[in-house]
PDB file with SEQRES, HELIX, SHEET and CRYST1 records, atoms N, CA, C and O in Angstrom:
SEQRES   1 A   82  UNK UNK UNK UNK UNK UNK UNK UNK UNK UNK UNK UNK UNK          
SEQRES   2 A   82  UNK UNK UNK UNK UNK UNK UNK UNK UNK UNK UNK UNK UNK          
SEQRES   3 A   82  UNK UNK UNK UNK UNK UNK UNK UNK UNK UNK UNK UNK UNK          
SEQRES   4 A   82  UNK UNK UNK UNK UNK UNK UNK UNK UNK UNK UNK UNK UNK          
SEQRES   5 A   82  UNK UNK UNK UNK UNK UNK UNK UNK UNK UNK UNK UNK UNK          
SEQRES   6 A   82  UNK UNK UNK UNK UNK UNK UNK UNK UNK UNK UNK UNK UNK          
SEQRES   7 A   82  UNK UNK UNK UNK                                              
HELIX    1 AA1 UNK A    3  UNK A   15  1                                  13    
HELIX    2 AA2 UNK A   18  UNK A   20  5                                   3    
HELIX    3 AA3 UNK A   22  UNK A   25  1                                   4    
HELIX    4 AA4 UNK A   37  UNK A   47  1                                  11    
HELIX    5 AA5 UNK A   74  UNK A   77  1                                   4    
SHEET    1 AA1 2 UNK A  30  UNK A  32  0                                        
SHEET    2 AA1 2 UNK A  56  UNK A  58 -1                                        
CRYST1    1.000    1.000    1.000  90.00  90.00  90.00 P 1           1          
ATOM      1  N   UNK A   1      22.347   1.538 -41.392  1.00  0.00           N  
ATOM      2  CA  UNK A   1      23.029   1.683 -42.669  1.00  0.00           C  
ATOM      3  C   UNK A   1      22.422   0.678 -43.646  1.00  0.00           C  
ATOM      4  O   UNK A   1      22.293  -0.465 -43.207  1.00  0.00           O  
ATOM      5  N   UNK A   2      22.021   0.921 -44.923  1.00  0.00           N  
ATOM      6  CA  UNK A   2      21.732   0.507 -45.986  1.00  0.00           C  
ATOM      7  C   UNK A   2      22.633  -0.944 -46.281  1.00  0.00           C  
ATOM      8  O   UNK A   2      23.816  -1.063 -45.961  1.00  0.00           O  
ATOM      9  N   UNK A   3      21.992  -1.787 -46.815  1.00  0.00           N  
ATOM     10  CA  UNK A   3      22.667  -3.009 -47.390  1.00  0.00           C  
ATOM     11  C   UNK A   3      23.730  -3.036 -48.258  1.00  0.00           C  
ATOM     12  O   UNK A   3      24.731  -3.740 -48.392  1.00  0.00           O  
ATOM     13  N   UNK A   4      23.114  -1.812 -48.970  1.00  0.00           N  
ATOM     14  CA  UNK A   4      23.680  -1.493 -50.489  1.00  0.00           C  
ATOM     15  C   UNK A   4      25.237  -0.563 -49.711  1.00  0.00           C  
ATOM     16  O   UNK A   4      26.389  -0.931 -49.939  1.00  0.00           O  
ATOM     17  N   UNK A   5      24.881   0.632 -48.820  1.00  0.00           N  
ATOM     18  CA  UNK A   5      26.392   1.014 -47.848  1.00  0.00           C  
ATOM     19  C   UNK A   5      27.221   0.346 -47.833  1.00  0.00           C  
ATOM     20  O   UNK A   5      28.309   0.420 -48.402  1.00  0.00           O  
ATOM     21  N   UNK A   6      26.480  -0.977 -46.656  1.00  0.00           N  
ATOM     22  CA  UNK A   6      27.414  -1.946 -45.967  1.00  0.00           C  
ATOM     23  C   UNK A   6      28.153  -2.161 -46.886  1.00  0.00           C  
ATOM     24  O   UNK A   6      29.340  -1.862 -46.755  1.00  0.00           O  
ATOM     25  N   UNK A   7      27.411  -3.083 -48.797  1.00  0.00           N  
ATOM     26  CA  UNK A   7      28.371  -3.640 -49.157  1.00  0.00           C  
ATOM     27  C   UNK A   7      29.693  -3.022 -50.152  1.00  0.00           C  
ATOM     28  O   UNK A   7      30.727  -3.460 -50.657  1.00  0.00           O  
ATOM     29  N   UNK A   8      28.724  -1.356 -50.051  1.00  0.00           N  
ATOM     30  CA  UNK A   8      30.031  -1.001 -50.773  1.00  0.00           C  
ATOM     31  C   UNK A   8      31.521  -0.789 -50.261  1.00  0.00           C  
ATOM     32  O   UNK A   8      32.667  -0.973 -50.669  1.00  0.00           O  
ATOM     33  N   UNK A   9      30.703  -0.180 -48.863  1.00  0.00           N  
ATOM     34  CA  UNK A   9      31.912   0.051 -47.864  1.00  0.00           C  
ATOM     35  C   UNK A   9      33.101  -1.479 -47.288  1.00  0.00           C  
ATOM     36  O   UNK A   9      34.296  -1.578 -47.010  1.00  0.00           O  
ATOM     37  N   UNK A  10      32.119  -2.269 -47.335  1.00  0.00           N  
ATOM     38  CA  UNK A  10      33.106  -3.905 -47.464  1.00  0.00           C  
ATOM     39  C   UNK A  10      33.842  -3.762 -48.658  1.00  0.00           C  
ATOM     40  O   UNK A  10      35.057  -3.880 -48.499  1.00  0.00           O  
ATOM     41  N   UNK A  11      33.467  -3.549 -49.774  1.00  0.00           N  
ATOM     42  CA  UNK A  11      34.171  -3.779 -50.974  1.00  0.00           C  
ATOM     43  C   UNK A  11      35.650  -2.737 -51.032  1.00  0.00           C  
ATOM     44  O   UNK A  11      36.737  -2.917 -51.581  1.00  0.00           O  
ATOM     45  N   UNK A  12      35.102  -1.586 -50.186  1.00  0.00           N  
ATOM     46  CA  UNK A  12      36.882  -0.438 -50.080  1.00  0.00           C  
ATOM     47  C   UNK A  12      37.002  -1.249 -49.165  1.00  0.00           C  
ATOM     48  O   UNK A  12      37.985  -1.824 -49.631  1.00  0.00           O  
ATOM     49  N   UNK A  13      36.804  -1.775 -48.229  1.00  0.00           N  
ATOM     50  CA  UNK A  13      37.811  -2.131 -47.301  1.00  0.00           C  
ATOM     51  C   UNK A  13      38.756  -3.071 -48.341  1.00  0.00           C  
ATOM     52  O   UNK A  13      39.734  -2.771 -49.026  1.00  0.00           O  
ATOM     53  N   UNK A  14      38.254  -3.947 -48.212  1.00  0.00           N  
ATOM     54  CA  UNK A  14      38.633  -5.180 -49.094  1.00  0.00           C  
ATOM     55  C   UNK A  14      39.763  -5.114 -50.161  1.00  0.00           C  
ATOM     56  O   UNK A  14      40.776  -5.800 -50.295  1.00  0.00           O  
ATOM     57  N   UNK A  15      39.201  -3.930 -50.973  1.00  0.00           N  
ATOM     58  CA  UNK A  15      40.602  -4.054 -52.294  1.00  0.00           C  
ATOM     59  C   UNK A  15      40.723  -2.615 -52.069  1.00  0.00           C  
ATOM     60  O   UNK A  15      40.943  -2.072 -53.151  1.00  0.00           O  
ATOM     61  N   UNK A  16      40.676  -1.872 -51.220  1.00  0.00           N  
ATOM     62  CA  UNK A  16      41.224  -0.904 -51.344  1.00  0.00           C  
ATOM     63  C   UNK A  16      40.976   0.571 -52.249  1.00  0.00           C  
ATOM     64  O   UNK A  16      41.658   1.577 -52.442  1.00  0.00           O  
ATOM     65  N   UNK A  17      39.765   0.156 -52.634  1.00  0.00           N  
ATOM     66  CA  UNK A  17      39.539   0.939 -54.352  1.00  0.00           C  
ATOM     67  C   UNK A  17      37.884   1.114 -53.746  1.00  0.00           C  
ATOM     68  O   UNK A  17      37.074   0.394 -53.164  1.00  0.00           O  
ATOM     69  N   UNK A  18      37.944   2.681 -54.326  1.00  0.00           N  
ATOM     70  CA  UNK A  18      36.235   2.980 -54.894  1.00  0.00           C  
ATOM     71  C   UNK A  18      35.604   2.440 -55.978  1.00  0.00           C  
ATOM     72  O   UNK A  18      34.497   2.943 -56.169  1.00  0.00           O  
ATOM     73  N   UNK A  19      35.905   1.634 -56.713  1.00  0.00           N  
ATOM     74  CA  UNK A  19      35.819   0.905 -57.408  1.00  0.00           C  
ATOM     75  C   UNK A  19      34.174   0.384 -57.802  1.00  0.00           C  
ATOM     76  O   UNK A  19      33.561   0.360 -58.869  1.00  0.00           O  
ATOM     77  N   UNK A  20      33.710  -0.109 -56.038  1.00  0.00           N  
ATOM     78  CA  UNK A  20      32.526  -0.752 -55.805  1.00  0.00           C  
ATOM     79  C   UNK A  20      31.634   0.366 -55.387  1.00  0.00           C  
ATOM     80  O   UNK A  20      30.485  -0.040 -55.218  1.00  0.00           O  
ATOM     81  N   UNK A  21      31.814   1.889 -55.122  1.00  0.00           N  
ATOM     82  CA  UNK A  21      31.247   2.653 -54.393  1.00  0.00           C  
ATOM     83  C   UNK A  21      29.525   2.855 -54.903  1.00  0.00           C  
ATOM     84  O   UNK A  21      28.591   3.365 -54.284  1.00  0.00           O  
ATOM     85  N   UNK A  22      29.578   2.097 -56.571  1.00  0.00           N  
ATOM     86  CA  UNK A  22      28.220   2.809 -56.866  1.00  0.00           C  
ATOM     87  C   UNK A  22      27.512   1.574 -56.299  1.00  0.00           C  
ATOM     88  O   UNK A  22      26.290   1.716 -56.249  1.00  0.00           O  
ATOM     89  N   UNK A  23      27.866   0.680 -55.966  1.00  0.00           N  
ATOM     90  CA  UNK A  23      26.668   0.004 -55.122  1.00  0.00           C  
ATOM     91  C   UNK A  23      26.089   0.583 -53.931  1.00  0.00           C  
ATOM     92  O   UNK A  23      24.992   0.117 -53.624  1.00  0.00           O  
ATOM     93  N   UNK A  24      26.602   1.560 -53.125  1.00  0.00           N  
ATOM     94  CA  UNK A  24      26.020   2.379 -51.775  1.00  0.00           C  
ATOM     95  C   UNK A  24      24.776   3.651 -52.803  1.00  0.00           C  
ATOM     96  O   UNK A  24      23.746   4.154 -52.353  1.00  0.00           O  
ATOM     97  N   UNK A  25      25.113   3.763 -53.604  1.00  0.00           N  
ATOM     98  CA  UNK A  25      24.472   4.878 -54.035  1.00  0.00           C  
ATOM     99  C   UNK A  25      23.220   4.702 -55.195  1.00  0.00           C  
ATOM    100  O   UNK A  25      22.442   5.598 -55.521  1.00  0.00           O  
ATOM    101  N   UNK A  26      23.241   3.235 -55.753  1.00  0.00           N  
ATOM    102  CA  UNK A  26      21.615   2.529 -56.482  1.00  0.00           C  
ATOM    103  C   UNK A  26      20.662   2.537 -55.098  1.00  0.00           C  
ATOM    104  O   UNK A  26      20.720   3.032 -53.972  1.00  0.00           O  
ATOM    105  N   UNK A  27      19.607   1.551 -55.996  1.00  0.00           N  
ATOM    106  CA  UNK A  27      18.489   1.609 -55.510  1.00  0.00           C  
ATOM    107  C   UNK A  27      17.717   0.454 -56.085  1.00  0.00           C  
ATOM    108  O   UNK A  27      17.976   0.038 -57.215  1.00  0.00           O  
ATOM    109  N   UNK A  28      16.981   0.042 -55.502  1.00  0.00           N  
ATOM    110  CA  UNK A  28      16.582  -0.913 -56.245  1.00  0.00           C  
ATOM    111  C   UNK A  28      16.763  -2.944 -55.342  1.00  0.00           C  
ATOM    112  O   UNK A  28      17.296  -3.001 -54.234  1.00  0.00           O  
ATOM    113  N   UNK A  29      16.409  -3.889 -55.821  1.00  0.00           N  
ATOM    114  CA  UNK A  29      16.851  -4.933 -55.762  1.00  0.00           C  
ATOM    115  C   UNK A  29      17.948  -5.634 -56.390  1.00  0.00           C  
ATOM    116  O   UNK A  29      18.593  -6.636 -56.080  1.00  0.00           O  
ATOM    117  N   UNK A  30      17.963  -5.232 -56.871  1.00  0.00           N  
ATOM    118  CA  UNK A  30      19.286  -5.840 -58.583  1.00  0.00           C  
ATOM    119  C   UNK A  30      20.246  -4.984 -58.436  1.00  0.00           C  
ATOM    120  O   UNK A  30      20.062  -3.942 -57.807  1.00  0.00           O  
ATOM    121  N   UNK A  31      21.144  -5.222 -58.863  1.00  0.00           N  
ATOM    122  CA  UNK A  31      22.442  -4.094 -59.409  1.00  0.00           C  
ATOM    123  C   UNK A  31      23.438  -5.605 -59.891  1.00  0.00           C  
ATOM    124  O   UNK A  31      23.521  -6.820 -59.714  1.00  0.00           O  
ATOM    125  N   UNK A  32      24.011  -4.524 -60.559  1.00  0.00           N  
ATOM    126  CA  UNK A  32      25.402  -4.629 -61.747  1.00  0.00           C  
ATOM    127  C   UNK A  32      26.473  -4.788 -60.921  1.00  0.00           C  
ATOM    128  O   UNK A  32      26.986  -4.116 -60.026  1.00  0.00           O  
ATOM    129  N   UNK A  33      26.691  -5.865 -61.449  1.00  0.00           N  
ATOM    130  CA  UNK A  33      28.277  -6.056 -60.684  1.00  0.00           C  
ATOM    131  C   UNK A  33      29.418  -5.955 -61.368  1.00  0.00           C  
ATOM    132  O   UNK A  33      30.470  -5.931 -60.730  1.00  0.00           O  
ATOM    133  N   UNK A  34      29.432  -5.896 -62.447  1.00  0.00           N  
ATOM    134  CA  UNK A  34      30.555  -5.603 -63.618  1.00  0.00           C  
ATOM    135  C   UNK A  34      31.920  -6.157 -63.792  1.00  0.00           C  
ATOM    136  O   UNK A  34      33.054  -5.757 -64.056  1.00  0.00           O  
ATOM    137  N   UNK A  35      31.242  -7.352 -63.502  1.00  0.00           N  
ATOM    138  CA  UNK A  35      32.419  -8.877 -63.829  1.00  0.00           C  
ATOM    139  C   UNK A  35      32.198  -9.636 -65.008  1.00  0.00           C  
ATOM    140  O   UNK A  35      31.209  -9.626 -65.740  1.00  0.00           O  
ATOM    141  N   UNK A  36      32.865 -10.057 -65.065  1.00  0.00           N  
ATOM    142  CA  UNK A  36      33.108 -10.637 -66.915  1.00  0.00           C  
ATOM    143  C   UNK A  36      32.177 -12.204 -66.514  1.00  0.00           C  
ATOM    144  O   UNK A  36      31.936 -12.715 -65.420  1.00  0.00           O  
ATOM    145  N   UNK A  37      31.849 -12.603 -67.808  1.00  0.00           N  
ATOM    146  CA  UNK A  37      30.599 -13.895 -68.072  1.00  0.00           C  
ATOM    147  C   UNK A  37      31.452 -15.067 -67.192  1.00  0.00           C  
ATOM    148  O   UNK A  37      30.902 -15.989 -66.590  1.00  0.00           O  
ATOM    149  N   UNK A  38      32.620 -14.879 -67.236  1.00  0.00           N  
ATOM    150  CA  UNK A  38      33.728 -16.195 -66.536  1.00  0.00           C  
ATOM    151  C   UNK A  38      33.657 -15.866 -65.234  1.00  0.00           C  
ATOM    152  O   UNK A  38      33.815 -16.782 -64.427  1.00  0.00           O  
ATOM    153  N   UNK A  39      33.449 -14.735 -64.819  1.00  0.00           N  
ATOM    154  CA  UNK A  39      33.757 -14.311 -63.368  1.00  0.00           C  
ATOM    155  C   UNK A  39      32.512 -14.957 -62.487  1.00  0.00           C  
ATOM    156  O   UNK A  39      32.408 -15.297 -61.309  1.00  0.00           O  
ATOM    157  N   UNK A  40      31.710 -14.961 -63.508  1.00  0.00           N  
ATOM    158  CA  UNK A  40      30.429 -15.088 -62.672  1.00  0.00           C  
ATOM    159  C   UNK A  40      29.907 -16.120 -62.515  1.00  0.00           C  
ATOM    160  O   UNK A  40      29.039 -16.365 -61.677  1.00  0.00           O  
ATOM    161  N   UNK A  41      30.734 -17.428 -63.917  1.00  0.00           N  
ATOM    162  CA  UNK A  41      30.694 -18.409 -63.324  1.00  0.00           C  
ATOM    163  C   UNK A  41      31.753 -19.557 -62.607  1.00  0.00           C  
ATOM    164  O   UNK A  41      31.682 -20.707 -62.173  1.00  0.00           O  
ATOM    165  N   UNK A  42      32.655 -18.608 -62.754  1.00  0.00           N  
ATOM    166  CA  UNK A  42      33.660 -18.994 -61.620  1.00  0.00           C  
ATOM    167  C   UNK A  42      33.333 -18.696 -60.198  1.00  0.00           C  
ATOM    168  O   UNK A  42      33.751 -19.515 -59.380  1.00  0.00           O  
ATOM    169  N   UNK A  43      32.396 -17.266 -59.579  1.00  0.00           N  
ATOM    170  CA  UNK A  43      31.464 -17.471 -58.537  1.00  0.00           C  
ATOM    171  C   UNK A  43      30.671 -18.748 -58.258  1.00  0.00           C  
ATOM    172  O   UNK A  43      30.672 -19.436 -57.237  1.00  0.00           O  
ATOM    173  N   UNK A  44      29.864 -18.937 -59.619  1.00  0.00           N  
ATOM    174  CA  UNK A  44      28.802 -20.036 -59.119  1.00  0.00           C  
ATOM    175  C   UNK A  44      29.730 -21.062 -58.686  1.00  0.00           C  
ATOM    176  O   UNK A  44      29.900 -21.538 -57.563  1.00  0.00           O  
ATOM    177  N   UNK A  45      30.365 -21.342 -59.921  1.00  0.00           N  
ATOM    178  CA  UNK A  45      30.856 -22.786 -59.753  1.00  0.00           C  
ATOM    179  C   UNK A  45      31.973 -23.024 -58.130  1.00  0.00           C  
ATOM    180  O   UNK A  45      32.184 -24.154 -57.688  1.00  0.00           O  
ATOM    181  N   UNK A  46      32.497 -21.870 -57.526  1.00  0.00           N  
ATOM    182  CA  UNK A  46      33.406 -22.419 -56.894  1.00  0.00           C  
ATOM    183  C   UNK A  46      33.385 -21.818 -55.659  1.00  0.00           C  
ATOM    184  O   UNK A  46      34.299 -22.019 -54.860  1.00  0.00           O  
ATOM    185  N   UNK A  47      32.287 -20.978 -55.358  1.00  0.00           N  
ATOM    186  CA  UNK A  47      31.904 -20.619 -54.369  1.00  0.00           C  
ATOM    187  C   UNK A  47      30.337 -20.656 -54.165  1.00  0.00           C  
ATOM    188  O   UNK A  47      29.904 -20.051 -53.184  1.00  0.00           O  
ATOM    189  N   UNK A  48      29.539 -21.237 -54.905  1.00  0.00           N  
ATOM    190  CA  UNK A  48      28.131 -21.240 -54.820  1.00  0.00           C  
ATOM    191  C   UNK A  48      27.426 -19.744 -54.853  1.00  0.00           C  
ATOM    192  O   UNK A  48      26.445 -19.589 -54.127  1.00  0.00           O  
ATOM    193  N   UNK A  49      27.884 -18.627 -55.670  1.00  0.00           N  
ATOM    194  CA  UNK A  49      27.237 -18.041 -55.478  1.00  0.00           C  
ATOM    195  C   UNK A  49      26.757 -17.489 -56.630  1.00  0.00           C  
ATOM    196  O   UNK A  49      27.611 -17.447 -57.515  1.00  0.00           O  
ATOM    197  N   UNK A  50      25.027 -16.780 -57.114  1.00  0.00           N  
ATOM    198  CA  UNK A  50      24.740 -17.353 -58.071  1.00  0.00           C  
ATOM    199  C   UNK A  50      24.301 -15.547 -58.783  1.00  0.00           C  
ATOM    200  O   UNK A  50      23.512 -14.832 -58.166  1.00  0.00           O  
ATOM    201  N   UNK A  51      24.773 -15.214 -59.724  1.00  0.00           N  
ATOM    202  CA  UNK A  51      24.827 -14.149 -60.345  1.00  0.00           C  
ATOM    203  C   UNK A  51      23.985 -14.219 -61.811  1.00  0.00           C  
ATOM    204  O   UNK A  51      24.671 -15.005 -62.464  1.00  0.00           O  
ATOM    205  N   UNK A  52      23.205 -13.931 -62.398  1.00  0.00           N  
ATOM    206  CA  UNK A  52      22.751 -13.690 -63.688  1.00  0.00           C  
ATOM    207  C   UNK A  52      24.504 -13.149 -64.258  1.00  0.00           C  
ATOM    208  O   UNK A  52      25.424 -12.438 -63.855  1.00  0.00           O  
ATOM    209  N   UNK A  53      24.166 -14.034 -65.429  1.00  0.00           N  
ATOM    210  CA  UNK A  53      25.020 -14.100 -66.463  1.00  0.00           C  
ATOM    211  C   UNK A  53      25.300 -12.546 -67.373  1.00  0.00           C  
ATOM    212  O   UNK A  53      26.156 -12.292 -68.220  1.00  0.00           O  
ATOM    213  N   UNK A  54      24.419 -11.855 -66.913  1.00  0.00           N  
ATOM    214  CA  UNK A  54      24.458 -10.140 -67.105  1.00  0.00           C  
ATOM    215  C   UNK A  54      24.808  -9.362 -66.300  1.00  0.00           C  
ATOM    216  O   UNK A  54      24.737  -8.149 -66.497  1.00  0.00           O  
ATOM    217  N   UNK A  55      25.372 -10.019 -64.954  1.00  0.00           N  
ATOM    218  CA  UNK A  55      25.813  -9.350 -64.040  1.00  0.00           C  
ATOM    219  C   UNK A  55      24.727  -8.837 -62.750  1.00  0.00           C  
ATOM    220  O   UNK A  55      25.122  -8.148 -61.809  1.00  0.00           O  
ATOM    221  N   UNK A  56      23.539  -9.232 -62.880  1.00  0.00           N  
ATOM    222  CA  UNK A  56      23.057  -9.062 -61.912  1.00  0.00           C  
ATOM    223  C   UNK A  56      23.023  -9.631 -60.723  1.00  0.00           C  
ATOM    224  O   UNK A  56      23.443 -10.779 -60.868  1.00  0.00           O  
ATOM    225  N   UNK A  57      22.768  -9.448 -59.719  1.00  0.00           N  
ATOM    226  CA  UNK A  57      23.248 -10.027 -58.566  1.00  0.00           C  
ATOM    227  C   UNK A  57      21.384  -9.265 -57.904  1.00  0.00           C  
ATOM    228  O   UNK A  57      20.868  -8.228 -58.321  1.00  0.00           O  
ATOM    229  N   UNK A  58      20.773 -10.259 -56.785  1.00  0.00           N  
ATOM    230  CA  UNK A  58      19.937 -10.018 -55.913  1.00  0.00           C  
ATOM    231  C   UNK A  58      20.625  -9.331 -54.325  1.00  0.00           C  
ATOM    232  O   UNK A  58      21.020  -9.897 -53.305  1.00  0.00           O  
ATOM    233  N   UNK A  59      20.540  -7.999 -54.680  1.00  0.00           N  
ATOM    234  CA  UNK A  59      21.081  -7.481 -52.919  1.00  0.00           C  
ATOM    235  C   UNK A  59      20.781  -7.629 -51.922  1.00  0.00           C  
ATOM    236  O   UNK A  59      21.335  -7.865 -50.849  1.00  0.00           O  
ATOM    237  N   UNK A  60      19.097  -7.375 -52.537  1.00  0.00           N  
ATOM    238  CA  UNK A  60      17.880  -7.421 -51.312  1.00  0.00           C  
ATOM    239  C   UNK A  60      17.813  -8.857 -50.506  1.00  0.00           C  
ATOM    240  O   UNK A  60      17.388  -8.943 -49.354  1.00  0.00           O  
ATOM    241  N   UNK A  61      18.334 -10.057 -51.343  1.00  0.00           N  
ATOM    242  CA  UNK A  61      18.248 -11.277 -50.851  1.00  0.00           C  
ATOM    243  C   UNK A  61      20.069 -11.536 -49.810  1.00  0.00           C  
ATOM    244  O   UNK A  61      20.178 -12.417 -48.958  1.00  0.00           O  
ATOM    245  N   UNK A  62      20.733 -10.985 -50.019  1.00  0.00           N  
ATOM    246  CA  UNK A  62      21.780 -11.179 -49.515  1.00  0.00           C  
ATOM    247  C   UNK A  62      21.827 -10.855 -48.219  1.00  0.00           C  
ATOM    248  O   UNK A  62      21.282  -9.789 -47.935  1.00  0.00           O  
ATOM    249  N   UNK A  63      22.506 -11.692 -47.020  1.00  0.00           N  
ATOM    250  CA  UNK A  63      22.450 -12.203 -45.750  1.00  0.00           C  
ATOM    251  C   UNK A  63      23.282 -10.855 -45.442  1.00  0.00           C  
ATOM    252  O   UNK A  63      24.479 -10.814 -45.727  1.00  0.00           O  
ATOM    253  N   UNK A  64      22.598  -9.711 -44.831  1.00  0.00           N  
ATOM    254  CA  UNK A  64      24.070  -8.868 -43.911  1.00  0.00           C  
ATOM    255  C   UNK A  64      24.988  -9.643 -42.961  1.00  0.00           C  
ATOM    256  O   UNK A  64      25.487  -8.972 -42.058  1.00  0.00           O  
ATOM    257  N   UNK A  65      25.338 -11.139 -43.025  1.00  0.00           N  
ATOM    258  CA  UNK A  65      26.066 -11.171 -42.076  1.00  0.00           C  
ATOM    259  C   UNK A  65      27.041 -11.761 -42.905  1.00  0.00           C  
ATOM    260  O   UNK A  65      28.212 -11.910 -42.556  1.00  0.00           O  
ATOM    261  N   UNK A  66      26.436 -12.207 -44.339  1.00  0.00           N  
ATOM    262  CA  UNK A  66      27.150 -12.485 -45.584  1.00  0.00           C  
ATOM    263  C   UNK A  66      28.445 -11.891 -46.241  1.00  0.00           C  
ATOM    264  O   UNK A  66      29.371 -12.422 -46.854  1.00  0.00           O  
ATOM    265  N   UNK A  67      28.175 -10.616 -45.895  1.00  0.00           N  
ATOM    266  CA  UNK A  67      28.400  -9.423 -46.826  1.00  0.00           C  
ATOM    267  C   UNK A  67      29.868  -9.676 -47.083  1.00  0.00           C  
ATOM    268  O   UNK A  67      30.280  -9.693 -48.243  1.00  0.00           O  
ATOM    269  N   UNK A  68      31.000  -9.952 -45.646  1.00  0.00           N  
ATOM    270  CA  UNK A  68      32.429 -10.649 -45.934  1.00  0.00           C  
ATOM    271  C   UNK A  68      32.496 -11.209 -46.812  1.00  0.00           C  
ATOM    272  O   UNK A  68      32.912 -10.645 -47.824  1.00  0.00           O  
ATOM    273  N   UNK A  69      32.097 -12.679 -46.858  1.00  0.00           N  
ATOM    274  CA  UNK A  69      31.899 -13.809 -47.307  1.00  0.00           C  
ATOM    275  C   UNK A  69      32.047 -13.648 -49.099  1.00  0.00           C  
ATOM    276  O   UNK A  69      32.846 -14.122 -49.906  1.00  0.00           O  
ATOM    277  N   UNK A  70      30.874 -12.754 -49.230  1.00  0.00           N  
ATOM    278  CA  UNK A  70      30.714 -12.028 -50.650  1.00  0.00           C  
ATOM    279  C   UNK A  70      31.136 -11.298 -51.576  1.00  0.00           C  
ATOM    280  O   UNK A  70      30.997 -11.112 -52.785  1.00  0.00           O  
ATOM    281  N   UNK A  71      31.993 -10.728 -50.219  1.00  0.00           N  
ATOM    282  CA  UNK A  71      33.234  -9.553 -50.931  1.00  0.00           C  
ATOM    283  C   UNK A  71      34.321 -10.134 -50.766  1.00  0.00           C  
ATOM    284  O   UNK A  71      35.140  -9.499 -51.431  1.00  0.00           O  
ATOM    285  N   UNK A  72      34.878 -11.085 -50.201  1.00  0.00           N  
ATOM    286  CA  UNK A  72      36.099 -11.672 -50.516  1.00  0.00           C  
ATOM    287  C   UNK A  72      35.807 -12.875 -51.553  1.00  0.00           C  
ATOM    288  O   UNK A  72      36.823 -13.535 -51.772  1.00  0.00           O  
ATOM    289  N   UNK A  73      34.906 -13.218 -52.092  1.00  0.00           N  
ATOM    290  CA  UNK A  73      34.769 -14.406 -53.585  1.00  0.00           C  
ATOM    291  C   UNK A  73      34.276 -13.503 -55.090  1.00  0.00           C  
ATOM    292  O   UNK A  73      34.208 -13.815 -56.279  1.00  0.00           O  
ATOM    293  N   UNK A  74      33.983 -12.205 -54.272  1.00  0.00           N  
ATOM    294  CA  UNK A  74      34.163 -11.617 -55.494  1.00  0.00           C  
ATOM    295  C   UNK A  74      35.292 -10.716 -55.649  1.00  0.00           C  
ATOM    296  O   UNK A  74      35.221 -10.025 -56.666  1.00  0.00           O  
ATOM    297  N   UNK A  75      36.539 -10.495 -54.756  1.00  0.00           N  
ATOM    298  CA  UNK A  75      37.472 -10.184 -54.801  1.00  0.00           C  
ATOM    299  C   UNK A  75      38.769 -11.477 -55.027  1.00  0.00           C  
ATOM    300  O   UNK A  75      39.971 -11.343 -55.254  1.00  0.00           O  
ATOM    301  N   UNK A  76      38.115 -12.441 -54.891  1.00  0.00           N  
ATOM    302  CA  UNK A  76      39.128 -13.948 -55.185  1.00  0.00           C  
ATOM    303  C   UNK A  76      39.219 -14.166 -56.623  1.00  0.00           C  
ATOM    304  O   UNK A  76      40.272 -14.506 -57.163  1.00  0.00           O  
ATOM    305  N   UNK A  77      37.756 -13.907 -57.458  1.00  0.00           N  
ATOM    306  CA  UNK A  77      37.618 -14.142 -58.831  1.00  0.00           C  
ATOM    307  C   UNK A  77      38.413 -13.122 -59.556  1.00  0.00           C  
ATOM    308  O   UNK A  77      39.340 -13.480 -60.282  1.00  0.00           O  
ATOM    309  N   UNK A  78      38.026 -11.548 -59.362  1.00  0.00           N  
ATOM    310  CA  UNK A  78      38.672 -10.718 -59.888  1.00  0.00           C  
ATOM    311  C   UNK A  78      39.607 -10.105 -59.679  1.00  0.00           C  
ATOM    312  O   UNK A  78      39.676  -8.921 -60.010  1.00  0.00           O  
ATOM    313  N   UNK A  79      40.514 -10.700 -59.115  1.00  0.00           N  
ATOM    314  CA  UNK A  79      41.973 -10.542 -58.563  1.00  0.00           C  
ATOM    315  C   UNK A  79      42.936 -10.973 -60.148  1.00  0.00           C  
ATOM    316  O   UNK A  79      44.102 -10.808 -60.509  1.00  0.00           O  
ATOM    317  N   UNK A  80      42.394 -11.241 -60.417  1.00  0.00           N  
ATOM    318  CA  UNK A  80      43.788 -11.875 -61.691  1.00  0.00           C  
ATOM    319  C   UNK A  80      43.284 -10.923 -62.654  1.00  0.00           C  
ATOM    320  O   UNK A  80      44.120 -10.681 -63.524  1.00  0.00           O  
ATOM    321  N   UNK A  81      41.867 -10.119 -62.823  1.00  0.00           N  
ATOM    322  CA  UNK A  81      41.628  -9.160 -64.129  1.00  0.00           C  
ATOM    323  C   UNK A  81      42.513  -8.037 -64.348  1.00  0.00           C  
ATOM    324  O   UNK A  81      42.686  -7.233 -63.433  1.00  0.00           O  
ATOM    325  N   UNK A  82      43.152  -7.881 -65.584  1.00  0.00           N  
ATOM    326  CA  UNK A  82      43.926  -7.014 -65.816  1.00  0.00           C  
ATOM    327  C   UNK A  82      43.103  -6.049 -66.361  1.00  0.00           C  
ATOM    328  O   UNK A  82      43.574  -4.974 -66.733  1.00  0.00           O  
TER     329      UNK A  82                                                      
END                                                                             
């Protein structure tokens, strides 16, 4: 299974929502994560994890054993977005 699968399919587990599904279905190294400029540096800053300020995120570099890890700090940040 694809990286990009794994992490979409972590992301329904996680909150419950298709929400994240178009990450199983890009291509590419990069993709959009579609969190607000605060979200992303409320990632960096408080979980070390490091997002372009446009929302890009490196997939190809991300640890499959990570993938938890990743989807619950980006489900910690955007838990309060209305």
């Amino acid at each position: 299974m694809s990286k990009r699968r794994l992490l979409s399919e972590a992301f329904r587990e996680e909150r419950g929502t298709q929400k994240f599904d178009y990450l199983g279905h890009g291509s590419g190294v990069f993709s959009l994560m579609r969190l607000s400029r605060e979200e992303i540096i409320q990632l960096r800053e408080a979980r070390g994890i490091y997002a372009v300020e446009d929302e890009r995120i490196n997939i190809a570099e991300l640890p499959s054993a990570r993938i938890a890890d990743f989807v619950a700090a980006v489900a910690h940040v955007s838990a309060t977005r209305v």
